[in-house]
N, CA, C and O atoms as CSV, one atom per row, in Angstrom:
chain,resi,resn,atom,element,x,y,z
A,1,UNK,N,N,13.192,-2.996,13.024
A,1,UNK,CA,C,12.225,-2.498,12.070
A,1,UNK,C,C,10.859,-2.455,12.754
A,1,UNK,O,O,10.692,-3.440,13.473
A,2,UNK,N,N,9.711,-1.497,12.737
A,2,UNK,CA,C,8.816,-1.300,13.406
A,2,UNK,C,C,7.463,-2.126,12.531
A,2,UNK,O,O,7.461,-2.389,11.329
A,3,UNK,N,N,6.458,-2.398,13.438
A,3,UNK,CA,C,6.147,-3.591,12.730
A,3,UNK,C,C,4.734,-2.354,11.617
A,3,UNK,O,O,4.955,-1.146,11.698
A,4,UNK,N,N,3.709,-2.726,10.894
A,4,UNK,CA,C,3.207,-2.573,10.490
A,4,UNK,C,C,1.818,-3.162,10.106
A,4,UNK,O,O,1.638,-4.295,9.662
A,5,UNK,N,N,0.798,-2.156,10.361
A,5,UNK,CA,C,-0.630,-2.836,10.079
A,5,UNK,C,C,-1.198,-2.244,8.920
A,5,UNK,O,O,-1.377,-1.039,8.741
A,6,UNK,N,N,-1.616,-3.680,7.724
A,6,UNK,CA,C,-2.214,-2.815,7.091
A,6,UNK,C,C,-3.773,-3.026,7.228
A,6,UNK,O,O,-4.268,-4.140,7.402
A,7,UNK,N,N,-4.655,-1.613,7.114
A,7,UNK,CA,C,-6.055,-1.728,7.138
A,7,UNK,C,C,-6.565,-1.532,5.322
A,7,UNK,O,O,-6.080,-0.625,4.646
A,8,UNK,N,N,-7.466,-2.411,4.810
A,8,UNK,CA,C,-7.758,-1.987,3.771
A,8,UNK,C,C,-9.589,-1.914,3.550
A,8,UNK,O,O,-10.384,-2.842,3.695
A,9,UNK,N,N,-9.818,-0.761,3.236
A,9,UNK,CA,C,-11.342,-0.121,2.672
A,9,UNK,C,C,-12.449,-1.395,2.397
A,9,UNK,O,O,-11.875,-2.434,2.070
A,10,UNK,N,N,-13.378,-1.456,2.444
A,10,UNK,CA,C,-14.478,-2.241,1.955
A,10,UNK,C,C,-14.167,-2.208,0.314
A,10,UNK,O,O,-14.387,-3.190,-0.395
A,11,UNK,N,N,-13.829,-1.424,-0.005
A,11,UNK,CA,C,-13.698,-1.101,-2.065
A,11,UNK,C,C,-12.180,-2.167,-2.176
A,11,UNK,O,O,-12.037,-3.297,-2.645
A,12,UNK,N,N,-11.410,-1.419,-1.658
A,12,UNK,CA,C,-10.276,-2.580,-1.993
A,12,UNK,C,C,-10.207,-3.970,-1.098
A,12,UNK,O,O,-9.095,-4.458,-1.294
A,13,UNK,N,N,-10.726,-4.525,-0.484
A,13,UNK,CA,C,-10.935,-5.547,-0.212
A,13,UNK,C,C,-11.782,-6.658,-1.162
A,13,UNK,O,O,-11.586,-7.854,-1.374
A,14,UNK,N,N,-13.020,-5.525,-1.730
A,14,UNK,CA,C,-13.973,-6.420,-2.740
A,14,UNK,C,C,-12.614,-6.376,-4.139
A,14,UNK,O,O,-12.225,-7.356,-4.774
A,15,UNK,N,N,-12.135,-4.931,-4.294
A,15,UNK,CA,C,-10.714,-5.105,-5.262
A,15,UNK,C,C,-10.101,-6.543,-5.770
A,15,UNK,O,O,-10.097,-7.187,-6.819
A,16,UNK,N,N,-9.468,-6.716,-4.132
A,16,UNK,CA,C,-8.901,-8.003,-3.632
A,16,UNK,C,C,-9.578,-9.198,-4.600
A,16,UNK,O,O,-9.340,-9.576,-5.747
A,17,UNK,N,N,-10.568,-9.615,-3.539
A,17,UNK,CA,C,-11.353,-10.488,-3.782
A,17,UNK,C,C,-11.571,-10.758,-4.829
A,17,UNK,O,O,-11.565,-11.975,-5.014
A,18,UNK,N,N,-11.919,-9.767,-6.247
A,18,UNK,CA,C,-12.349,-9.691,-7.851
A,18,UNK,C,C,-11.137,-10.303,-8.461
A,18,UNK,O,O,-11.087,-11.321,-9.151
A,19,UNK,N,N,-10.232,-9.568,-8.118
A,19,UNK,CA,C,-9.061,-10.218,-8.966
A,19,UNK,C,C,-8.487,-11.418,-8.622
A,19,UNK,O,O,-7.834,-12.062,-9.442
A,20,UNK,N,N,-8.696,-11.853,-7.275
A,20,UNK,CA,C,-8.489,-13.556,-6.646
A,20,UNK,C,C,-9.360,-14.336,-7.842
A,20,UNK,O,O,-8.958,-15.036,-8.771
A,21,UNK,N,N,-10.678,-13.949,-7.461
A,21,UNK,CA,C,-11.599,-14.772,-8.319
A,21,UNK,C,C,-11.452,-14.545,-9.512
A,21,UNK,O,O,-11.980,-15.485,-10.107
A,22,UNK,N,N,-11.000,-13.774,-10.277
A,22,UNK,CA,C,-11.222,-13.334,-11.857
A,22,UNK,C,C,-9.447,-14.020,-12.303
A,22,UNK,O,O,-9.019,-13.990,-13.457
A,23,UNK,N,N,-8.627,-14.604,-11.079
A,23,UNK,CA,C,-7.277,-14.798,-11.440
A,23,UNK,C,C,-6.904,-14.085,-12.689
A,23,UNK,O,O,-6.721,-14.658,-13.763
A,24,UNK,N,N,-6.807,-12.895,-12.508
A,24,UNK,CA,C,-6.129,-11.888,-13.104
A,24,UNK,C,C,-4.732,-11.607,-12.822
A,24,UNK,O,O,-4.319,-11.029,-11.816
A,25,UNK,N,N,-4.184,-11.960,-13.575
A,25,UNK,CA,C,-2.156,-12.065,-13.489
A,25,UNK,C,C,-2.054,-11.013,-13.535
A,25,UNK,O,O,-1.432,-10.519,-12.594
A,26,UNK,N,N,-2.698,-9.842,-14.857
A,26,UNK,CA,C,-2.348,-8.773,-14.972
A,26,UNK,C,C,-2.661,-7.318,-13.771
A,26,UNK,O,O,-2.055,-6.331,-13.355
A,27,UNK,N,N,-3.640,-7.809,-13.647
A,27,UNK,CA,C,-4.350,-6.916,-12.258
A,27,UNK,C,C,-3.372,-7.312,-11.227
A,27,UNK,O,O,-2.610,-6.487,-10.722
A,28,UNK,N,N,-3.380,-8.466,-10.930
A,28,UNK,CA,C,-3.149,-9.012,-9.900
A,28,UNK,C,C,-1.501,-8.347,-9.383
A,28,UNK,O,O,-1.144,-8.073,-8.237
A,29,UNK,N,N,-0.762,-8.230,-10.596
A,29,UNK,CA,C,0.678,-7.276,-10.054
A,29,UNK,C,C,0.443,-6.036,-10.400
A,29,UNK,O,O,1.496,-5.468,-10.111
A,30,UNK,N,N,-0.209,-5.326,-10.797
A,30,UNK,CA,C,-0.444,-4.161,-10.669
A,30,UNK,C,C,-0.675,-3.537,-9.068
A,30,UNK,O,O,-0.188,-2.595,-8.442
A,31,UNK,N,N,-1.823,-4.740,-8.733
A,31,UNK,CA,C,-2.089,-4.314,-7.218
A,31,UNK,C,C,-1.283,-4.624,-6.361
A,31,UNK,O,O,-1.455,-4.061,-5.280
A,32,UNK,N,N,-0.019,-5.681,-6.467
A,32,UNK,CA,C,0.923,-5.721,-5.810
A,32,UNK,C,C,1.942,-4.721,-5.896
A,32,UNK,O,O,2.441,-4.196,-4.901
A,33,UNK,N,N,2.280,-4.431,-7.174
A,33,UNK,CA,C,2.601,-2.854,-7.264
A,33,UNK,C,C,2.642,-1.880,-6.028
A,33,UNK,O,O,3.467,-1.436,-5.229
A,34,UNK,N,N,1.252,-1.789,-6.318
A,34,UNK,CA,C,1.196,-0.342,-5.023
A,34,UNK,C,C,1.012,-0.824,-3.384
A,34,UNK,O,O,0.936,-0.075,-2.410
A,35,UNK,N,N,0.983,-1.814,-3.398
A,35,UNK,CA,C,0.828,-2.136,-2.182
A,35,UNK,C,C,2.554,-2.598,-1.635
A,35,UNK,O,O,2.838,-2.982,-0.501
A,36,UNK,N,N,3.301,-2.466,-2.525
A,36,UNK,CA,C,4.531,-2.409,-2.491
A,36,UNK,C,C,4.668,-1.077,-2.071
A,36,UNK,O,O,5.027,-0.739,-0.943
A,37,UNK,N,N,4.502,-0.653,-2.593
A,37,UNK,CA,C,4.805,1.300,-2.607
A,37,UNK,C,C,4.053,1.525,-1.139
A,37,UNK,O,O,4.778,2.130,-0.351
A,38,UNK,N,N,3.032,1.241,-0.727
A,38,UNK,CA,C,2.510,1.376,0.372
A,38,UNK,C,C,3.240,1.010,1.622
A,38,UNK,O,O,3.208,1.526,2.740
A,39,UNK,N,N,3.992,-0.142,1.093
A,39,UNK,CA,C,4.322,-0.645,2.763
A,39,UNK,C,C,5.876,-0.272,2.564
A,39,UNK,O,O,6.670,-0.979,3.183
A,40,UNK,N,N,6.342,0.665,1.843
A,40,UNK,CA,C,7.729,1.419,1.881
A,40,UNK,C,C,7.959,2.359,3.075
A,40,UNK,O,O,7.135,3.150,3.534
A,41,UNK,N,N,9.305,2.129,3.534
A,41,UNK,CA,C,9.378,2.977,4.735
A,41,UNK,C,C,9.496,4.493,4.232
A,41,UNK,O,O,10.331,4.695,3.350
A,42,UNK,N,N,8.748,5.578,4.700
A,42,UNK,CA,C,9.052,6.747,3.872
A,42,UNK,C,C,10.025,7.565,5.422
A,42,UNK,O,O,9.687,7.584,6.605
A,43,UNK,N,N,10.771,7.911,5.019
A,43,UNK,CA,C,11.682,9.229,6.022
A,43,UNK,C,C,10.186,10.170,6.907
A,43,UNK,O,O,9.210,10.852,6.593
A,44,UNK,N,N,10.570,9.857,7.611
A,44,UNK,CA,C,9.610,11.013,8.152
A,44,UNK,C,C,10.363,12.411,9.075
A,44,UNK,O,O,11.563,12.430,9.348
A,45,UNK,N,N,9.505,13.383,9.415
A,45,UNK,CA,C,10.223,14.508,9.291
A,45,UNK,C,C,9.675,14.681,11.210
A,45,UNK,O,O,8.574,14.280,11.587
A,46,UNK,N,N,10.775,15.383,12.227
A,46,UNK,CA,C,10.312,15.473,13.158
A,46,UNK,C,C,9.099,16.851,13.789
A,46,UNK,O,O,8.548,16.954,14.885
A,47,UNK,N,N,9.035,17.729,12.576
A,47,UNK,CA,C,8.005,18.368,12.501
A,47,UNK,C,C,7.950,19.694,11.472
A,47,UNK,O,O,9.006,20.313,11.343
A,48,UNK,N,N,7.020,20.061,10.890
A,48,UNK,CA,C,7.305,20.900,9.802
A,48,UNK,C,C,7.166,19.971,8.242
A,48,UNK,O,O,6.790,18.817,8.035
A,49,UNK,N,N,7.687,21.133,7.242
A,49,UNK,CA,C,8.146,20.468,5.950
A,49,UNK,C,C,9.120,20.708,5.232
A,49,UNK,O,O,9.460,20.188,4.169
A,50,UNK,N,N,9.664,21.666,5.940
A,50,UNK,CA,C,10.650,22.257,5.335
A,50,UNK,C,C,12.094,21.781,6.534
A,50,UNK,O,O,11.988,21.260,7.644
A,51,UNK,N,N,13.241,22.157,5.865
A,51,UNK,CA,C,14.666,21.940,5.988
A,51,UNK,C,C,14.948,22.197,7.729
A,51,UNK,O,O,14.378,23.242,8.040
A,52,UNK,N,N,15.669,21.545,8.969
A,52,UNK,CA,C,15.842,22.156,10.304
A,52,UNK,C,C,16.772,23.174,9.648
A,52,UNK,O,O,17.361,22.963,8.588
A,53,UNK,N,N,16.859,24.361,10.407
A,53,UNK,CA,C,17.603,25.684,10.280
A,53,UNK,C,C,18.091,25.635,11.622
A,53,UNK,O,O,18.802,26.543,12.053
């Protein structure tokens, strides 16, 4: 499995940080949520977007 870096924005880092401090349960899996979705392996294509012919 190839390894992965994640970089995150000055906005979602303070994100981060708000909902650490505000211990927000509800926020708090929301943003795990997508950061789930983020670190999903997506298929990638060897060039193009459409179908090899």
């Amino acid at each position: 499995m190839a390894d992965k870096q994640i970089v995150f924005s000055d906005q979602e880092q303070m994100q981060i940080e708000a909902i650490l401090i505000d211990k927000d349960k509800d926020e708090a899996l929301k943003y795990l949520a997508k950061l789930v979705e983020m670190l999903k392996g997506h298929a990638g294509r060897a060039c193009g977007t459409g179908p090899v012919k």
